[in-house]
N, C-alpha and C positions, 0 to 999 in steps of 0.2 A: 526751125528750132524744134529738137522733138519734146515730147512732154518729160516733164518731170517726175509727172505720177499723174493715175486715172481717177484720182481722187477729188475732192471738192473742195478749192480755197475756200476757209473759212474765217480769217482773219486778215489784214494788209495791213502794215504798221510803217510810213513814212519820217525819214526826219533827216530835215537838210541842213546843211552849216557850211559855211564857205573858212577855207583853208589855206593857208599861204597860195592866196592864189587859186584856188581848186575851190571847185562847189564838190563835195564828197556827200552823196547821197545813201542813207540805207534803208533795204527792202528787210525785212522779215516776214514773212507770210507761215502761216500755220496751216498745215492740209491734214486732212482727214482722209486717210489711203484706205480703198478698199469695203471701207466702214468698219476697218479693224484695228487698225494704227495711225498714228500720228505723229509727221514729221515736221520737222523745225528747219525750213531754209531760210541761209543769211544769206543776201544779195548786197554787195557793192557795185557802183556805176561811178565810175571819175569821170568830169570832164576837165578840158582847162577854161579857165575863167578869165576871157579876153574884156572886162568891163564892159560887158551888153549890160542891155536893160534888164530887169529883171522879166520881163515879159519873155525877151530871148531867150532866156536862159532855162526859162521853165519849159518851153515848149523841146528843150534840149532833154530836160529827164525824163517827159512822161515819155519820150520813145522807148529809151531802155524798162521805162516802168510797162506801159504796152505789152510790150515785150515779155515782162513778167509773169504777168497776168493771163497772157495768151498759152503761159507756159503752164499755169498752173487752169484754166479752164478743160474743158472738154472739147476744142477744137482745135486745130493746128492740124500738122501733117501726120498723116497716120504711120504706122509702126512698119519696120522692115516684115515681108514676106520670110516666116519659118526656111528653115534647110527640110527639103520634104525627106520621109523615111523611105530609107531602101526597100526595095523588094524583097523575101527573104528569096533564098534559094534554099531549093530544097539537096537534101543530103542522105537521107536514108532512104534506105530499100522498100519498096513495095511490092506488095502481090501483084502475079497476072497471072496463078489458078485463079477455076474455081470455088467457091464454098461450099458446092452440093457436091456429092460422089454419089454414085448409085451401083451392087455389085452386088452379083448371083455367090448365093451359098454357095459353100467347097469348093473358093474359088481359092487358091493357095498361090503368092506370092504377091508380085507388084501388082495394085488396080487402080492408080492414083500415083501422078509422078506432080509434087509443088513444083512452081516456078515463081519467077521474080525479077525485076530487075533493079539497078542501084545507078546513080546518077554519075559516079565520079567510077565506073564500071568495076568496081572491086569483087574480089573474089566470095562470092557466095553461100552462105550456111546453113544447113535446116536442121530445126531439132521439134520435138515433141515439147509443148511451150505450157500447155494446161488441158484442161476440160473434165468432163465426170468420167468420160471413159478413157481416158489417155494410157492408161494398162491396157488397154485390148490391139492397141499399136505400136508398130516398130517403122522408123523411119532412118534411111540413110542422111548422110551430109547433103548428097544429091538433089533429096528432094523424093527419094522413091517409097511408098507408101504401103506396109501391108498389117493383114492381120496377125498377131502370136500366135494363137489359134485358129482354124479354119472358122470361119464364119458358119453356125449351123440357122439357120431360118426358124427350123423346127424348135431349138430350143436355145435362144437368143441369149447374151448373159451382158448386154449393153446395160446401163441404169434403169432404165426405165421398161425393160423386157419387151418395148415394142419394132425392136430391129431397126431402132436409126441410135445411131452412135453421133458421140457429141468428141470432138480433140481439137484443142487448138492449136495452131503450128505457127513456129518463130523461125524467121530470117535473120539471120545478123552479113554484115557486110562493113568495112572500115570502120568498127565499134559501133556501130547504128546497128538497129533493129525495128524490127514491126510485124505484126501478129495479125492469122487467120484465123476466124472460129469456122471450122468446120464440120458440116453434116454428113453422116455415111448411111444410106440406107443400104440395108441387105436383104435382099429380095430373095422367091422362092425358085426352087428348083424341083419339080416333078419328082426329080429322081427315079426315073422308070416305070413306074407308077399307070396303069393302065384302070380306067375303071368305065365301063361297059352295062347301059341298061337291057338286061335280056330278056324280060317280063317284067306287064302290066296287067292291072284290071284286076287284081288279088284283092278282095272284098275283108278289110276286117282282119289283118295278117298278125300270128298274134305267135307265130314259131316256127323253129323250120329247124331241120335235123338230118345228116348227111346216113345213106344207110349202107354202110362198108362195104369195098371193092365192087358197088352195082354205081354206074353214074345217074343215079338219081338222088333227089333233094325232095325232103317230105315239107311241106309245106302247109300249118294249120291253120283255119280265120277260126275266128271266135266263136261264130253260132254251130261249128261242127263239123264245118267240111274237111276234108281232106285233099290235097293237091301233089300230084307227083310231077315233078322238073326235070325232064329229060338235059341231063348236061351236056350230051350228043349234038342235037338239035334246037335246045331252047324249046323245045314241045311243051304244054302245060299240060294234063288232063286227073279227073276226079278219082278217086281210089273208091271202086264202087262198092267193092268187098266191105270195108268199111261203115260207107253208106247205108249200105243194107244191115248190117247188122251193130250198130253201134248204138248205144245209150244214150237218152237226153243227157244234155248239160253243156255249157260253153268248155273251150278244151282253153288250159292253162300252159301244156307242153306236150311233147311228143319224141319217141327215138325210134330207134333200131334197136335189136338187141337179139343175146344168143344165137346167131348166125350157125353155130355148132351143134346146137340140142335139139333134137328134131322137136322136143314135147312145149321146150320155150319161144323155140327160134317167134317170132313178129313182131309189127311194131307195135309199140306204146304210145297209150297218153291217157295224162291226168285230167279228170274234166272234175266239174263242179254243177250242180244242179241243187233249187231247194228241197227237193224229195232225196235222191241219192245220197246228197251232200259231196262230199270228197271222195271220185273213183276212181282209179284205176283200170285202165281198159287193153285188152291185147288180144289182136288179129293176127290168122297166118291163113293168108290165103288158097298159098301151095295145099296145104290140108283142109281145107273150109273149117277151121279151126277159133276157137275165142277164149275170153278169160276174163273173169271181170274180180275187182275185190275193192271193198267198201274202205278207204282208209282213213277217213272223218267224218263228225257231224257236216252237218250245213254251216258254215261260218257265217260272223257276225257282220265282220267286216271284209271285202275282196284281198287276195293275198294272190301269190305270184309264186311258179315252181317251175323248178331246172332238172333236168336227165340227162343222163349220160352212161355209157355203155363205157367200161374197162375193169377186166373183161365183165364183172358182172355189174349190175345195173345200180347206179347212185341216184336217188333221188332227195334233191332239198325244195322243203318246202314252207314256208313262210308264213308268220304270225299275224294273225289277223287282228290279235291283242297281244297288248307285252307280256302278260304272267301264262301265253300260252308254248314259248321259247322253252322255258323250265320245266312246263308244264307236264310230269309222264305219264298224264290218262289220256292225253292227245297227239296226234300225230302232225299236228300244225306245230311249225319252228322245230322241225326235226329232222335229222340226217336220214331216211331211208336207205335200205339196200334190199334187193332184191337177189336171193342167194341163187347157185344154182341148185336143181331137186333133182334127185335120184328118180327117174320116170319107175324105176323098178323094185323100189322096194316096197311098195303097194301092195297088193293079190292078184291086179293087174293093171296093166296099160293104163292113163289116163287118157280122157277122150278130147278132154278141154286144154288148157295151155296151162301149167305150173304156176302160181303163182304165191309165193310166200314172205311178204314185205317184214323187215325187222328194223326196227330202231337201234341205228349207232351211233349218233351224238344227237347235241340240242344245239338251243342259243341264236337258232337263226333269224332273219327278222325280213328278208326279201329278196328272195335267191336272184340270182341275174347270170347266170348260166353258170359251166363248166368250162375248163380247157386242160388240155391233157398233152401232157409232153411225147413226142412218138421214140418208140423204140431205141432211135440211136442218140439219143437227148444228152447232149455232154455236159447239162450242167442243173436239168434236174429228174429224178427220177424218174425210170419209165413207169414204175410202181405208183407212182402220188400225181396227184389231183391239184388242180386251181380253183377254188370255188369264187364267184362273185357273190357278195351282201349288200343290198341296196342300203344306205340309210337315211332317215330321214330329217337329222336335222343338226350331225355333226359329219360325220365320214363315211363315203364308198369305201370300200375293201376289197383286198381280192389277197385269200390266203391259200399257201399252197400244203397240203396235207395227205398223208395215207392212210386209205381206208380202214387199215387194220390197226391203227393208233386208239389205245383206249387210255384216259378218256377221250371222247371230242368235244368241247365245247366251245364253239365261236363267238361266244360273247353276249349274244344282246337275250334279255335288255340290261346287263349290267355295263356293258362298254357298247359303245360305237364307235370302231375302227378300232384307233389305241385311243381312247379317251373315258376315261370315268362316267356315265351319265347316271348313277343312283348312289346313293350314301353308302361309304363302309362296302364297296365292292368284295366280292372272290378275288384272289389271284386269278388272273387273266391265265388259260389254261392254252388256246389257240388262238394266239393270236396272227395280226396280218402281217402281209409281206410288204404290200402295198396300199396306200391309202391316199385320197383328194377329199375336200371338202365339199359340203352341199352345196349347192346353192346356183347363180347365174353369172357369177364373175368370170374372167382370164382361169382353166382349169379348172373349174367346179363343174359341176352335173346335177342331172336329176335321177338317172342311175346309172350303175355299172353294168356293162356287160361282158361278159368272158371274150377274149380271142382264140390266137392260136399261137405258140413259138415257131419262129422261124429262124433257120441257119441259113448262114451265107452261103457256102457252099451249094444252097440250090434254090435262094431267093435271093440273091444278090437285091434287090430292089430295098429289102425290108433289110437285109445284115441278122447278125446275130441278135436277134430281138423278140420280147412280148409283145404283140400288138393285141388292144383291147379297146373300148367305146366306150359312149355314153350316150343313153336314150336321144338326149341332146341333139344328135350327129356329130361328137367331138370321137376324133380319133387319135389315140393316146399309143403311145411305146417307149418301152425301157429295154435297156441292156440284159438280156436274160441272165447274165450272171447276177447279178442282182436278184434277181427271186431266188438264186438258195444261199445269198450269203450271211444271213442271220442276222440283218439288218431290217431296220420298218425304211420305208421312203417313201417320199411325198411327192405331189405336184410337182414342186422346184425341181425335178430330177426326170419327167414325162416331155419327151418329145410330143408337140401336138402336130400331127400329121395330117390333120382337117382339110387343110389346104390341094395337098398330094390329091384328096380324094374330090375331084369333079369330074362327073362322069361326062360321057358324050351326047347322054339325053337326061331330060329330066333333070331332078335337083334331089339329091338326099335328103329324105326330111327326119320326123322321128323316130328313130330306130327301133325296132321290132327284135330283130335277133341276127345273130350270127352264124351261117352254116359254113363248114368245112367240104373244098373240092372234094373230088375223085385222086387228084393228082395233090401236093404239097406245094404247089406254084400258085394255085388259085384260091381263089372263097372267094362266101356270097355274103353280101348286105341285104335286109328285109327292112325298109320303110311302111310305116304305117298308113300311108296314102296308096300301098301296092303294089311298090315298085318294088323289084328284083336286080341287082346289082352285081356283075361278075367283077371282080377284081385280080388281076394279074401284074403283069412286070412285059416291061418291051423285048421284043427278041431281035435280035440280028437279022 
C-alpha cells in the first residue's frame, strides 16, 4: 500500500456501530504533511457481521486499521523510481578555429580562414559578431578573414596601440549560433631595413657631420678630439690639423662648410670652455689656415648647439636660462648665421678664415640638430630648414623654416611646442610642424633629434618619408607631406620604426647624433657608448 503522505499522524479517531447486519467502522486521522499542511482523511472499512464474538470481530478491523496506520507512518514500501531526464543533444554550431591569429605587417588579404561545425550538418555562416576592434575587419560568409586596412606594425590603430586586435566572430547554422573571441596579433616586418655596426671604441661622442661629396664623416667626443670616418673603408683616424691647433674647451658641434670660398671653405665647431666661454672655431687644412671668434660669455648652466651648411652656415644655440631665448645682448637661445664675406674688399687678402656670425631669430631653448630637404624635394623647399628644439617638460619640436623669414622666433620660453608655458603669451610667430610629448611613455622622449627626408623613388625602404629620433634610441617617421601642410601633428600620427632598427652587432643605445651618407641610400647613427651605425636598405 503506498503512503499517503510523508507526514506525521497526529491524531486517530475510532468509532464502531454495528448496522443491519454490518460492523461499519470509521478512521479519521489528521496528518501533518511536510510540516506545512494539514490533511483530513476519512477511512471507511465494512465488514459482514456473521454473529462472532466480539473478540472475532475485533481482531477483523484492527487489520484494516493496521493497515491505516501503516499508511500514514513512515514505513511501508517506498515510492516508484523517477522517469530519468534525457540527455540533451546538442544542436548548434561550434568552433574548430583557432582563437589566436598571428600575421606580418603589409600583409593584404585573407590570413585567417574560421571554421566550424554544426551537428544536424547545416549550411554555415560567418559574420563579424563584436569586439573593440571589429572595424579594423572584414570577413566573408566563408569564414575568410582579413584586414580594411593593411596592417602597419609601425603604427598600429587596434584599441589599445599594442598590435593585438581583439573581433569576435559569429557562426549561425539552422537558426543556432555561437561565438569566437578572437586574438590577432601583428607582428613586424624589417621592411629592408639593413643596419650595420661599422665603428667602435669612439670615447665621449658628442657629434658627427657628413662633409659634402668627400666620403668622410667628422666625428667629435667631448674633451676635443676630432675623428674622420672613412665611408670607403670604415677607417677611423684623428684630424691632427685640428689637434694641433685648436682651443681649449669641450666641442658642442661641428660641420663642413663653404666648400666654394677658398678664405671660408673648413670645418667648424662650437666648443665651450670657462676662460673662452662660447667659441667658434674653423680649420682648413688645405691652407694651414684657422679662425676663431668668441660668441658668448661662459654659461651658467650646460646648453646644446646644432650646424648646418645650406649653402651658408645656420647655427642654433641653446638657453642655458629661459630670459636668455629673448635675451639680445646674448647669443645663447639664438638663430646664428654665418654670412658669406667678400675676401676682397679689405686692402688685402685675409690670412685667417672669414668669420662674421649674425643674429637672425631667438626663442630657442635646446637645439637637436638640423635636416634639410635636397634639391629635388617635391614637397618641401629646397631653400628651408627643419630645426629640432629639445623641451623640457611639455614638447619636442621640429619646425620647418627659411632662413631669410623675418621675424624668427621659435617660441621658448613663452611656448613649448604649440603649448602656452607663461602667462599672457606673444602670438606664437614660428611655430612647429611637428611635435611629441616629454617624457618616458609609448612616443615620448628625452630629445629630438633631426633626420633626413627620403623619396621612394630611391629609398624604397623608408617611402616617401621624415625620419628622425630620439636621444632615447626611438626612431620616429612621418609622411613628408605633412611637414609642408600647414598643419601641427603629433605622436598619434609618427610611425615608430625602433624595431626596423637592430643592428648586426652591438645594441643602439643613447643617441648622440645623426650623420648623412655620401650617397642618399645610407646614414649613420652615433651612440653614446661609441658605437657607429651604417644604416641602409636590402639590395637585390
Amino acid at each position: 500500500m503506498p503512503k499517503i503522505a510523508s507526514g506525521l499522524c497526529s491524531l486517530l479517531l475510532l468509532r464502531t456501530k454495528g448496522e443491519n447486519g454490518h460492523l461499519v467502522t470509521s478512521v479519521r486521522s489528521l496528518f501533518i504533511y511536510n510540516d506545512l499542511s494539514i490533511v483530513n482523511f476519512l477511512g471507511v472499512v465494512s465488514m459482514s457481521f456473521f454473529h462472532l464474538s466480539d473478540q472475532r470481530v475485533l481482531v477483523g478491523i484492527l487489520v484494516p486499521i493496521s493497515l491505516m496506520l501503516g499508511a500514514c507512518g513512515g514505513g511501508g514500501s517506498s515510492s516508484p523510481s523517477p522517469t530519468p531526464t534525457p540527455t540533451p543533444v546538442a544542436t548548434a554550431p561550434t568552433f574548430t578555429s583557432s582563437s589566436a591569429a598571428s600575421v606580418v605587417e603589409n600583409t593584404d588579404g585573407t590570413f585567417y580562414t574560421a571554421t566550424a561545425s554544426d551537428p544536424q550538418n547545416d549550411p554555415l555562416t560567418f559574420d563579424i559578431f563584436a569586439g573593440v576592434d571589429a572595424s579594423a575587419f572584414v570577413i566573408d560568409s566563408n569564414g575568410s578573414l582579413r584586414f580594411v586596412e593593411v596592417p602597419n606594425f609601425d603604427l598600429p590603430n587596434d584599441a589599445d596601440l599594442d598590435n593585438t586586435y581583439e573581433v569576435t566572430l559569429r557562426v549561425q547554422a539552422g537558426g543556432e549560433q555561437a561565438t569566437l573571441a578572437l586574438s590577432v596579433e601583428v607582428t613586424n616586418d624589417r621592411e629592408g631595413i639593413v643596419v650595420r655596426r661599422v665603428a667602435d671604441g669612439i670615447v665621449d661622442p658628442v657629434a658627427m657631420a657628413q662633409i659634402a661629396g668627400e666620403p668622410i664623416l667628422l666625428i667629435a667626443e667631448r674633451n676635443g678630439r676630432v675623428l674622420r670616418f672613412n665611408q670607403d673603408d670604415n677607417s677611423v683616424v684623428e684630424d691632427i690639423f685640428i689637434r694641433d691647433n685648436r682651443r681649449p674647451g669641450e666641442i658642442l658641434a661641428i660641420g663642413a662648410a663653404f666648400f666654394s670660398t677658398t678664405y671660408q671653405k673648413g670645418i667648424y665647431m662650437v666648443t665651450h670652455s670657462p676662460t673662452d666661454g662660447l667659441m667658434l672655431q674653423a680649420f682648413n687644412a688645405d691652407r694651414g689656415t684657422t679662425g676663431f671668434a668668441r660668441l658668448a660669455d661662459p654659461w651658467t648652466e650646460p646648453t646644446t648647439v646644432s650646424f648646418i651648411y645650406q649653402p651658408e652656415v645656420l647655427i642654433a644655440i641653446g638657453s642655458p636660462t629661459q630670459t636668455d631665448a629673448q635675451d639680445p645682448s646674448t647669443m645663447y637661445g639664438k638663430l646664428v648665421r654665418l654670412p658669406f664675406v667678400d675676401p676682397f674688399a679689405g686692402a688685402s687678402l685675409p690670412r685667417n678664415i672669414l668669420i662674421r656670425p649674425e643674429v637672425i631669430g631667438d626663442g630657442m631653448q635646446r637645439p637637436g640638430g638640423f635636416a634639410l630637404p635636397d634639391s629635388d624635394s617635391r614637397v618641401v623647399d629646397s631653400d628651408l630648414s627643419i630645426l629640432a628644439d629639445r623641451g623640457s617638460s611639455v614638447f619636442h619640436e621640429l619646425t620647418v623654416f627659411g632662413p631669410n623669414w623675418r621675424p624668427l622666433d621659435f617660441g621658448w620660453p613663452n611656448f613649448e611646442g604649440s603649448e602656452a608655458v607663461t602667462a599672457d603669451p606673444p602670438d606664437q610667430i614660428n611655430g612647429p610642424n611637428l611635435i611629441y610629448e616629454v617624457g618616458d611613455g609609448p612616443k615620448q622622449g628625452e630629445g629630438v633629434i633631426a633626420g633626413q627626408l627620403f623619396r621612394s623613388s630611391f629609398d624604397p625602404a623608408f617611402g616617401d618619408s621624415f625620419v628622425f629620433f630620439d636621444v632615447n634610441g626611438t626612431v620616429f617617421s612621418i609622411e613628408s607631406e605633412k611637414l609642408a601642410d600647414g598643419f601641427l601633428h603629433s605622436a598619434d600620427e609618427f610611425e615608430d620604426k625602433t624595431q626596423d632598427f637592430q643592428p648586426d652587432q652591438g645594441e643602439i643605445g643613447t643617441l648622440v647624433g645623426y650623420g648623412a651618407g655620401i650617397a642618399s641610400t645610407f646614414f649613420y647613427l652615433l651612440d653614446s657608448d661609441g658605437e657607429l651605425f651604417e644604416v641602409s636598405q636590402e639590395t637585390d
